[in-house]
N, C-alpha and C positions, 0 to 999 in steps of 0.2 A: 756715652759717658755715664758709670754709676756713682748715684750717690748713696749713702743711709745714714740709720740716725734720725731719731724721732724731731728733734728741736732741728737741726739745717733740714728733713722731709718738710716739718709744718714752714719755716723759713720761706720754702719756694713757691708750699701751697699757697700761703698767703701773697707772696709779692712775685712769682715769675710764674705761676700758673701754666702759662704758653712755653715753658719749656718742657712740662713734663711729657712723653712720649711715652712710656710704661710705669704702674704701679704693682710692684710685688709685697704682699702683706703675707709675711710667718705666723700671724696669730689677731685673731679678730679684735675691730679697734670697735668703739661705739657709733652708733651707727649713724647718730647726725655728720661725727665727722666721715664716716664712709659714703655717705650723701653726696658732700662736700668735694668729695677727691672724685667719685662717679662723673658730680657735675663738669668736670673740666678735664679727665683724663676717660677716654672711653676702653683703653687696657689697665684692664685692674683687676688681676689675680690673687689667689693664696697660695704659697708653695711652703711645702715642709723645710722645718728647720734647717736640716742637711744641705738644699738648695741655697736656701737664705745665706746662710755660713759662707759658701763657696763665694757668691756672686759678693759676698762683703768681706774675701778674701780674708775669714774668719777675723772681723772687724766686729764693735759691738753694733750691730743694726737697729737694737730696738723694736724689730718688729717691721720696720721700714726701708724698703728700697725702690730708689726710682733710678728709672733710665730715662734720661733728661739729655736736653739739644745740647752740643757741645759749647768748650768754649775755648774762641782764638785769642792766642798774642793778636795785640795792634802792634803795626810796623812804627817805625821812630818817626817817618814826618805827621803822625796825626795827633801825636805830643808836645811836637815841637812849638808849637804855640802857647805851651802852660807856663807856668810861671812857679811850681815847685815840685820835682821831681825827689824821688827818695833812689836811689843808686844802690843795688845789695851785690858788690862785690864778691863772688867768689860762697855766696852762703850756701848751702844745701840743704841743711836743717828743712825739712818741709813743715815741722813743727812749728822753728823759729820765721818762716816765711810766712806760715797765715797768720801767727799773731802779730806780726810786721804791718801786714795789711790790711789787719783791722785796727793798731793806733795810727798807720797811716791814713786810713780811711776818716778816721774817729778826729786828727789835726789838722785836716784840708791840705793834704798831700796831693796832686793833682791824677800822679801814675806814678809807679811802684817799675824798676827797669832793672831785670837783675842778669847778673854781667859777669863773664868769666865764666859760663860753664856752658855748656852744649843743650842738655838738656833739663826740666824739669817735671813732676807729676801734679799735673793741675788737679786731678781727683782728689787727690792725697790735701791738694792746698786749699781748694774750696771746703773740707772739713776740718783745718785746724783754722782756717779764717772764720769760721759760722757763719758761710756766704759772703760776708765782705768782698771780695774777689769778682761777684757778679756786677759790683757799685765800683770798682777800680779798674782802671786800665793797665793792663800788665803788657811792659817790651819784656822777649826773651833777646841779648845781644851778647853772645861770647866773645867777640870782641872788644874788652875793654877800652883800651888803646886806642883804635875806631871809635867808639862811642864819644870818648874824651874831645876828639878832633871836632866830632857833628855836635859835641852841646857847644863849645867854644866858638863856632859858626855861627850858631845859632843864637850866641847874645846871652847864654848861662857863664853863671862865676858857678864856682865849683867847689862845693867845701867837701873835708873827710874829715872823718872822727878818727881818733886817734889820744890816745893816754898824755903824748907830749905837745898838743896842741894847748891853744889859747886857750882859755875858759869862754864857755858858749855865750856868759852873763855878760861879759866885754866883747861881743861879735857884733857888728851892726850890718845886718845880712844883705845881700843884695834884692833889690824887688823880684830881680829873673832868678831862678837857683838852682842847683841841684846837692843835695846831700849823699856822699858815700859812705857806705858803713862796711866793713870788712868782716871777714868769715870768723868764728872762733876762733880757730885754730891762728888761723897765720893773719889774719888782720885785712891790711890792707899794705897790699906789696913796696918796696920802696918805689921801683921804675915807676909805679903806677901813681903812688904818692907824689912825686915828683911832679908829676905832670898838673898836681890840684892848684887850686889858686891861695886856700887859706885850711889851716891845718886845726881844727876846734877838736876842745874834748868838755870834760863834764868832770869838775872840780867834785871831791870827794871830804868828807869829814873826816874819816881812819883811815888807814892806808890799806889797799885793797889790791887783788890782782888785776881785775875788771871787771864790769859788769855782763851778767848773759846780754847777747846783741839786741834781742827781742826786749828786754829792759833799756840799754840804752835807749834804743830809735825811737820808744816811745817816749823820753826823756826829752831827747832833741827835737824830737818833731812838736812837743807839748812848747818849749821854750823856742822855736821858732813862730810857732803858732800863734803864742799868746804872748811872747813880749819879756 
């Protein structure tokens, strides 16, 4: 797995160290901190820009690339024991996904379960999360409908966001939970709707079409968080 990028490179130097596996530098950094990356990564090359480019699938790199230990989905019974789950129905946005999981990292969100699609690019999510991602527990389950049945088992109420829902300021949340937040586009589908236990949204001052998802969740997760 690559990552770059000066600020998530230092990110890992500092706090995952033991993940790194390869250091490629495009252009000499100073040399305390080349010390620094020596001391804990024993591959650490320079390669000309052209390489850099490629392997940062011309992304801005900064100067920085590491090839770092991968990182798994956890399967759903190693969650099943938390007590507030955040549900990303159907998002794709990899953008709107790491900013997801770092207010949900940021509100004591416990794991992050995003549902309805098959696949996603963790590369891509551990750089718009700024590592966040390494502190969260991520399920991959395309099965929504599934999912619904094993949190329901498992002692979670179920809420989703939604425009026509109650306002989140008159919610009094269950202590077990899980929150659903739907795709830009299409939301969160009725069949699937149907299946929630309580339907919230987030009362507005002017009348609005919605909010970006990655602005709600941070919204809801702040006001479940703190009250």
């Amino acid at each position: 797995m690559i990552i770059y990028g000066k600020q998530l490179f230092l990110y890992i130097l500092q706090n995952y160290p033991d993940r790194l596996i390869k250091v490629q530098l495009s252009k000499k950094c100073d040399q305390k901190l080349f010390t620094r990356i020596k001391n804990v990564c024993s591959d650490v090359s320079l390669v000309d820009n052209k390489k850099a480019q490629a392997l940062s699938r011309g992304g801005n790199h900064q100067g920085f690339i590491a090839h770092i230990t991968d990182i798994d989905f956890v399967e759903f019974k190693e969650i099943k024991d938390t007590n507030f789950l955040l549900i990303l129905q159907g998002v794709t946005d990899v953008g709107n996904i790491g900013a997801i999981i770092r207010s949900a990292y940021a509100f004591g969100v416990d794991a992050v379960v995003i549902s309805g699609i098959k696949s996603v690019n963790l590369e891509a999510i551990i750089r718009t999360s700024s590592g966040a991602v390494f502190e969260m527990p991520i399920v991959l389950e395309p099965n929504t409908l599934g999912l619904i049945n094993e949190l329901k088992q498992t002692g979670f109420k179920l809420y989703g966001a939604d425009m026509g829902g109650k306002d989140i300021k008159d919610v009094e949340f269950a202590p077990k939970m899980a929150l659903m937040m739907g795709s830009e586009g299409e939301g969160i589908p009725a069949k699937i709707k149907s299946k929630l236990d309580e339907i919230v949204s987030i009362k507005m001052a002017r009348e609005f079409d919605s909010l970006n998802v990655s602005a709600a969740t941070a919204i809801f997760c702040n006001r479940i968080f703190n009250g």
